[in-house]
Backbone as CSV, one residue per row, in Angstrom:
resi,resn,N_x,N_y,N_z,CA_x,CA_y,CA_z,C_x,C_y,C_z
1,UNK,0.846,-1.190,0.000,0.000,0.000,0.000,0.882,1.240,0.000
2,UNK,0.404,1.842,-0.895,1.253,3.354,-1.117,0.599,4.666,-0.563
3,UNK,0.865,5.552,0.396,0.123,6.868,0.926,0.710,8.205,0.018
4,UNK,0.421,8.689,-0.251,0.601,10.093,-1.071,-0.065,11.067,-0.403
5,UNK,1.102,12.482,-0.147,0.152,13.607,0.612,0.931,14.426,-0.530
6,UNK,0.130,15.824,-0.686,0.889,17.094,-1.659,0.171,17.788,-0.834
7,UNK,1.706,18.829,-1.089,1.494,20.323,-0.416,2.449,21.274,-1.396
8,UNK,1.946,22.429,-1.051,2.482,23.520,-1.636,1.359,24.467,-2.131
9,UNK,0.364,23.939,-2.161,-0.856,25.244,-3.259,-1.030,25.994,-2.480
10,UNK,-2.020,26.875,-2.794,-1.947,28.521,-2.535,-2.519,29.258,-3.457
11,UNK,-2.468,30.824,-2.918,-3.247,31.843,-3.859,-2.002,32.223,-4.828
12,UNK,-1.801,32.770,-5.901,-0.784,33.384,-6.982,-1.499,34.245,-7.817
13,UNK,-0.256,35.008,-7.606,-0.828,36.386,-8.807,-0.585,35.767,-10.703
14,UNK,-1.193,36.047,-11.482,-0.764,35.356,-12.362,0.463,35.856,-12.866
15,UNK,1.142,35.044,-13.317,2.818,35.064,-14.027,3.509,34.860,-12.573
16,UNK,3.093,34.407,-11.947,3.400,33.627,-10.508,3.964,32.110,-10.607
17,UNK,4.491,31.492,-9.550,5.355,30.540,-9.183,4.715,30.223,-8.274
18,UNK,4.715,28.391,-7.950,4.603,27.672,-7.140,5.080,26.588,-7.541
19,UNK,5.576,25.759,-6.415,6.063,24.285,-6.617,5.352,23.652,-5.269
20,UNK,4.486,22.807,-5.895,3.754,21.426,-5.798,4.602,20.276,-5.098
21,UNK,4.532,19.659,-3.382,5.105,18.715,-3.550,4.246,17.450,-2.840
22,UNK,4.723,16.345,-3.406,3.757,14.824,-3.176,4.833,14.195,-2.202
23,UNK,4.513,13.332,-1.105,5.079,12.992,-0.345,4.630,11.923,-0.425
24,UNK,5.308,10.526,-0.541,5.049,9.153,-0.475,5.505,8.601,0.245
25,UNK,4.849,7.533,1.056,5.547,6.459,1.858,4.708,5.065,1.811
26,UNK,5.206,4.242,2.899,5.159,2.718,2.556,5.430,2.014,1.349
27,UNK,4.657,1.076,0.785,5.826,0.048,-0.498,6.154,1.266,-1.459
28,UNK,6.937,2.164,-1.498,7.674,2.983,-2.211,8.048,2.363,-3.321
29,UNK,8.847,1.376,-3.232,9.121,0.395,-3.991,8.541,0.057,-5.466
30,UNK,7.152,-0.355,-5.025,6.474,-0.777,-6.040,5.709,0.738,-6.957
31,UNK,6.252,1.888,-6.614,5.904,3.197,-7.759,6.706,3.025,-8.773
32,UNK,6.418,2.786,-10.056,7.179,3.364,-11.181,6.605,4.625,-11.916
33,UNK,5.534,4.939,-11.548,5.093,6.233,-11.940,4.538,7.273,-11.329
34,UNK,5.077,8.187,-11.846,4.728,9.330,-11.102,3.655,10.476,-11.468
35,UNK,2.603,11.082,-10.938,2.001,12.009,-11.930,1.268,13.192,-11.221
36,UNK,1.200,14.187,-11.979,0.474,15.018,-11.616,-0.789,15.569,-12.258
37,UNK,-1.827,15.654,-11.932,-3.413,15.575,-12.047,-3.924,16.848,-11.744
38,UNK,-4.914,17.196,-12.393,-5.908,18.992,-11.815,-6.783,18.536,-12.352
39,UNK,-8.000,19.070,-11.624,-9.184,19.288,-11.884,-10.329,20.318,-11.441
40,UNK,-10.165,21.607,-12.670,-11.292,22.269,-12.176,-12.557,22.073,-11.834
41,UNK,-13.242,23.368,-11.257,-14.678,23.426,-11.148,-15.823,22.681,-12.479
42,UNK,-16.274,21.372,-12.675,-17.098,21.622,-13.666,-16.412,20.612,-14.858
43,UNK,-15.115,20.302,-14.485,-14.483,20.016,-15.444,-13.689,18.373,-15.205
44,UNK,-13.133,17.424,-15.996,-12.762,16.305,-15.515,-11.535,16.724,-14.886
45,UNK,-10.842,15.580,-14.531,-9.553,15.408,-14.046,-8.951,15.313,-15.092
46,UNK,-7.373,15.801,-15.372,-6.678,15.733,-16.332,-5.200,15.683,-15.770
47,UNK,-4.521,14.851,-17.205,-2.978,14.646,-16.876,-2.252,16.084,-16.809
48,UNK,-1.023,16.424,-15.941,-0.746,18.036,-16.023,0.718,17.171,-16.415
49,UNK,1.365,16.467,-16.463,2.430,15.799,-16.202,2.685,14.431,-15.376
50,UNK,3.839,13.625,-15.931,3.859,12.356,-15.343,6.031,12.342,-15.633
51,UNK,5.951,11.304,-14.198,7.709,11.082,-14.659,7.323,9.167,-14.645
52,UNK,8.404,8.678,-15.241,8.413,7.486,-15.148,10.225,6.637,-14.103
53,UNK,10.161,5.449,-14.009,10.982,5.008,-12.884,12.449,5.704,-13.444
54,UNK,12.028,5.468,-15.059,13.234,5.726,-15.572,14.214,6.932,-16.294
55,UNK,12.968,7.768,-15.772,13.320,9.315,-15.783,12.725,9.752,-16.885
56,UNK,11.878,9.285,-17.962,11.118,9.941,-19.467,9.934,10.556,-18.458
57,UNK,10.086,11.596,-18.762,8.771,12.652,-18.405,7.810,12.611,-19.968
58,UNK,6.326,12.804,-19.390,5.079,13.358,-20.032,4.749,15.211,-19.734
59,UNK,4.082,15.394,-20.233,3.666,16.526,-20.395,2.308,17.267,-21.169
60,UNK,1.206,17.768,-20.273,0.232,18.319,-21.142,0.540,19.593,-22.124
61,UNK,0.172,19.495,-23.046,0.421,20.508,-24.506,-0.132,21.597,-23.145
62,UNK,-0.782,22.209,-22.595,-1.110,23.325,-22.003,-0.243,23.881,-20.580
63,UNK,1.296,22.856,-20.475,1.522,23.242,-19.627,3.213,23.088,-19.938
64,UNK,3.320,22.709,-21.331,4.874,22.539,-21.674,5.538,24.234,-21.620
65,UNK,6.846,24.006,-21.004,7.270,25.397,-21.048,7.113,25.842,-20.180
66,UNK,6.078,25.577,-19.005,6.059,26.719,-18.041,5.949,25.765,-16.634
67,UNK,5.358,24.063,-16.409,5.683,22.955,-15.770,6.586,22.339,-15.725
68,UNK,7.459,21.980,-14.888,8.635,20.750,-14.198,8.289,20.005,-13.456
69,UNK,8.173,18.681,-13.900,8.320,17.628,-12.741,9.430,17.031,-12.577
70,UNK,9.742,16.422,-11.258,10.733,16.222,-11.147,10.771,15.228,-9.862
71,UNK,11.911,14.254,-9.162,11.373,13.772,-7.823,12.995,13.825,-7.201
72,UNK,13.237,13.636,-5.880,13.936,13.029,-5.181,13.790,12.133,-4.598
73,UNK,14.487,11.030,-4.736,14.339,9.798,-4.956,14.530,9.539,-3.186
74,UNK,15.590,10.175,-2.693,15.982,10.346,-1.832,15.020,10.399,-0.186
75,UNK,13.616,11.263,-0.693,13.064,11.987,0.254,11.767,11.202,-0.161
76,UNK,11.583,10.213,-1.394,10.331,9.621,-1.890,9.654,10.621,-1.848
77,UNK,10.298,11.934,-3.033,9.001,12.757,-2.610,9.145,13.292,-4.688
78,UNK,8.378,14.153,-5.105,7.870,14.421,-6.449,7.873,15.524,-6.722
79,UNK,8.013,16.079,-7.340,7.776,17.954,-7.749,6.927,18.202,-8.443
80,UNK,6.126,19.632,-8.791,5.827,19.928,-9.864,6.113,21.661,-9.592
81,UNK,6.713,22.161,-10.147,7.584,23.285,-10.366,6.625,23.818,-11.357
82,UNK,5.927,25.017,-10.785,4.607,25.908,-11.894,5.036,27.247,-11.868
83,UNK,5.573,27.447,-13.337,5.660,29.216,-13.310,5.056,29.704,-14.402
84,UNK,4.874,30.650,-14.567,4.313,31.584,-15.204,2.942,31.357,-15.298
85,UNK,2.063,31.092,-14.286,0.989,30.593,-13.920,-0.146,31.515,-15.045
86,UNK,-1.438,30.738,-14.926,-2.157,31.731,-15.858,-3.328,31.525,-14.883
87,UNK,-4.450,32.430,-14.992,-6.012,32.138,-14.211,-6.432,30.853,-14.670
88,UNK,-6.862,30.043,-15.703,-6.624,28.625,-16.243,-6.129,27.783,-15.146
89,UNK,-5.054,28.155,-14.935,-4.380,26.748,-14.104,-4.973,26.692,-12.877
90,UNK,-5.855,27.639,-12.313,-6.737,27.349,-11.412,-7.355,25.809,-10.926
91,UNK,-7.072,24.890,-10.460,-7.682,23.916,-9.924,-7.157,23.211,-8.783
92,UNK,-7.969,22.115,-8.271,-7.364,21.199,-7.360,-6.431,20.074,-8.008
93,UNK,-5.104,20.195,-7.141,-4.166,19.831,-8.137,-3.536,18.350,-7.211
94,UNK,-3.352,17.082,-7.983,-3.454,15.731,-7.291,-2.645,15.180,-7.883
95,UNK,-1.682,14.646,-6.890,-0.386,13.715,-6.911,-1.254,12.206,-7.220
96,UNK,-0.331,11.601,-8.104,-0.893,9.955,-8.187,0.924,9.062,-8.065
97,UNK,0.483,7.606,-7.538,1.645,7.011,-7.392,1.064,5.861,-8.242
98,UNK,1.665,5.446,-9.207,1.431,4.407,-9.764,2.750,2.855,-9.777
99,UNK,1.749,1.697,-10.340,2.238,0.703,-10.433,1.953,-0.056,-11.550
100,UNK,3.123,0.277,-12.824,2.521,-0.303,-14.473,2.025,-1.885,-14.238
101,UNK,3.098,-2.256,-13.512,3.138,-3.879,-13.495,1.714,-4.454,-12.617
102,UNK,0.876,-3.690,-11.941,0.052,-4.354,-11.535,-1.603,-3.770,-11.339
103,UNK,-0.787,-2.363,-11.923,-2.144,-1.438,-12.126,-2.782,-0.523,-11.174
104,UNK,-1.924,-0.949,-9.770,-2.354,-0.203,-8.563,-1.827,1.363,-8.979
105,UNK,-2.820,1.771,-8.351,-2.835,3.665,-7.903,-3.110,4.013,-7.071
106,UNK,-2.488,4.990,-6.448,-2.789,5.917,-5.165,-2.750,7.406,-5.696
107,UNK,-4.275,7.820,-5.062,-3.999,9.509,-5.023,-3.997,10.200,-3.523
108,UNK,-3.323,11.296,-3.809,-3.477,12.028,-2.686,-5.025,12.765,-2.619
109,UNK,-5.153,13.652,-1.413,-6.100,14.138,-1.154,-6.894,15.524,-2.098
110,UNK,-5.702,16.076,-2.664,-5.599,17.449,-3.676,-4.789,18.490,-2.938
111,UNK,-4.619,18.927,-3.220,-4.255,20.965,-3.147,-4.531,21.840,-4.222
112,UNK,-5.406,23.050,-3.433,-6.239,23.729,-4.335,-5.116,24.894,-4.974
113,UNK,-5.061,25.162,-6.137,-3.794,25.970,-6.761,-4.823,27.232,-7.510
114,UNK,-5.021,28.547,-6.671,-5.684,29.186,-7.193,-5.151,30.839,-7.557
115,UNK,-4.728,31.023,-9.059,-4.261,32.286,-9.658,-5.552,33.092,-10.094
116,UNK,-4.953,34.724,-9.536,-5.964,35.332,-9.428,-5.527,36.578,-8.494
117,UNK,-5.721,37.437,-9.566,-5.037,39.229,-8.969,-6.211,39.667,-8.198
């Protein structure tokens, strides 16, 4: 069983910065994937970015250029590095821990990421 918590969201002015972080523990082990998830008001859940065991990152067309993910392997913990924020990127924003080989997933709870002068 895998636990996932993220922290970091907050209010931002737009063309603002925040970095997103997911904190994992127990079978650590069995994550080979990593991802990051939003979902506005009204709207589905969507991929914002994903890393894999072996370091190939994903990326949504709406967030290339201005998103980094990234992890320390070290701290079992995940990044997502957001700048140049826009009112758009407004949502509740959700760490997932995945397992290709067996299909298991864990999400965290969310953090609400809300830009806005």
């Amino acid at each position: 069983q895998v636990q996932v918590v993220e922290s970091g969201g907050g209010l931002v002015q737009p063309g603002g910065s925040l970095r997103l972080s997911c904190a994992a523990s127990g079978s650590i082990s069995s994550i080979n994937v990593m991802g990051w998830y939003r979902q506005a008001p009204g709207k589905q859940r969507e991929l914002v970015a994903a890393i894999i065991i072996g370091g190939n990152t994903v990326y949504a067309d709406f967030v290339k250029g201005r998103f980094t993910i990234s992890r320390d392997n070290a701290k079992n913990t995940w990044y997502l590095q957001m700048n140049n924020l826009k009112p758009e990127d407004t949502a509740v924003y959700y760490c997932k821990a995945g397992d290709i080989t067996t299909g298991r997933v864990s999400w965290g709870q969310g953090t609400q990421v809300t830009v806005s002068s």
